[in-house]
C-alpha positions as CSV (number, residue, x, y, z in Angstrom):
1,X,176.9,-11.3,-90.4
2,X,173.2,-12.5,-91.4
3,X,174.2,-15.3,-92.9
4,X,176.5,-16.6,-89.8
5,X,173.6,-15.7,-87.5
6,X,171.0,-17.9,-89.1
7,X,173.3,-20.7,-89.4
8,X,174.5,-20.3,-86.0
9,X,170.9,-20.7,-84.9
10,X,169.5,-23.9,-85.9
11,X,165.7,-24.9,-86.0
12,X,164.7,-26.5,-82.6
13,X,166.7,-24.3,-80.7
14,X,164.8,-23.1,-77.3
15,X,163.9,-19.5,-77.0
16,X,167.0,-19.4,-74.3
17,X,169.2,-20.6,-76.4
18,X,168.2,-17.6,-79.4
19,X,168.4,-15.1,-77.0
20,X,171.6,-16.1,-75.3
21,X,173.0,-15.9,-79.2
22,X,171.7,-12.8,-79.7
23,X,172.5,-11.1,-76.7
24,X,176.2,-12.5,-76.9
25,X,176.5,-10.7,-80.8
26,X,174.6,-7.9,-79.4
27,X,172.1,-7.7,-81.3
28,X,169.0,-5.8,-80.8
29,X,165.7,-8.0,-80.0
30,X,162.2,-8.4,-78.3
31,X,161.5,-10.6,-75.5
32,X,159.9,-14.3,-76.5
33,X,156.2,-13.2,-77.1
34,X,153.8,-15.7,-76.6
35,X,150.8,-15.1,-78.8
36,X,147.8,-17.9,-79.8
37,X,146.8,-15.5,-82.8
38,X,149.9,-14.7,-84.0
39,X,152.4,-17.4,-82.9
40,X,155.1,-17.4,-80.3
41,X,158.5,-15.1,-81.6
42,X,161.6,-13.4,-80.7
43,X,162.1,-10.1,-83.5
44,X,165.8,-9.1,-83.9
45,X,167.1,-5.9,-86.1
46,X,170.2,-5.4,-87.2
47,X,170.6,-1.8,-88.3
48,X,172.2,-0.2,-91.5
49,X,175.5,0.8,-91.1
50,X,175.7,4.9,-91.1
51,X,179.6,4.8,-91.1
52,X,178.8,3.4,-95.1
53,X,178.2,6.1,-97.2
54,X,175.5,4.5,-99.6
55,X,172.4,6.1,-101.5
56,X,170.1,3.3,-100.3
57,X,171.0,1.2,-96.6
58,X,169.6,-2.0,-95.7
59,X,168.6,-3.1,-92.6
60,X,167.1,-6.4,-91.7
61,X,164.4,-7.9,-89.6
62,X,164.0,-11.3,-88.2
63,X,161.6,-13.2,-87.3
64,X,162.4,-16.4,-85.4
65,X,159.0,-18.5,-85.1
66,X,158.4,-21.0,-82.4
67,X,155.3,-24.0,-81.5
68,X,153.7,-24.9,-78.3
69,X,156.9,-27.0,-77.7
70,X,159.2,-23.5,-77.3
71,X,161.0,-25.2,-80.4
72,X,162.4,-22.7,-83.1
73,X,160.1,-23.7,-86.4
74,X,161.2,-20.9,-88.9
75,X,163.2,-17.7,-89.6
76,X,161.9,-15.3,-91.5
77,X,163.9,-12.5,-92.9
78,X,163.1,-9.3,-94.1
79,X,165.4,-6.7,-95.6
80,X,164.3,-3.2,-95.2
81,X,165.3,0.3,-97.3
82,X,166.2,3.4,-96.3
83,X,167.1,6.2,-98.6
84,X,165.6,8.0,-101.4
């Protein structure tokens, strides 16, 4: 599923056109937040899986980064642990 998503979601895409993808896939997100300090960004999650029965889950964070333009510049992902 991550990788589908961020080929799915190519750089310049508009804010409108992020969110429409991720609220068609349901997946959980912010709003676009537009900040001069730390740049304007929608932050999806997509959640472990707790059906899985694994010592450690990973869940993942990302960051899609846009300019002054409203034009998607980056994706950053981050995986996150849980477990012992």
């Amino acid at each position: 599923m991550l990788e589908g998503l961020t080929n799915a979601i190519s750089l310049q895409s508009t804010p409108a056109e992020v969110l429409d993808y991720l609220d068609g896939h349901k997946i959980k997100h912010s709003e676009y937040l537009r900040d001069a300090v730390k740049g304007n960004l929608i932050q999806a999650f997509i959640p472990y899986d707790p059906s899985e029965w694994r010592v450690v889950y990973t869940s993942y964070g990302i960051d899609f980064r846009f300019d002054d333009h409203n034009r998607l510049i980056a994706k950053e992902i981050h995986e996150r642990y849980t477990g012992p």
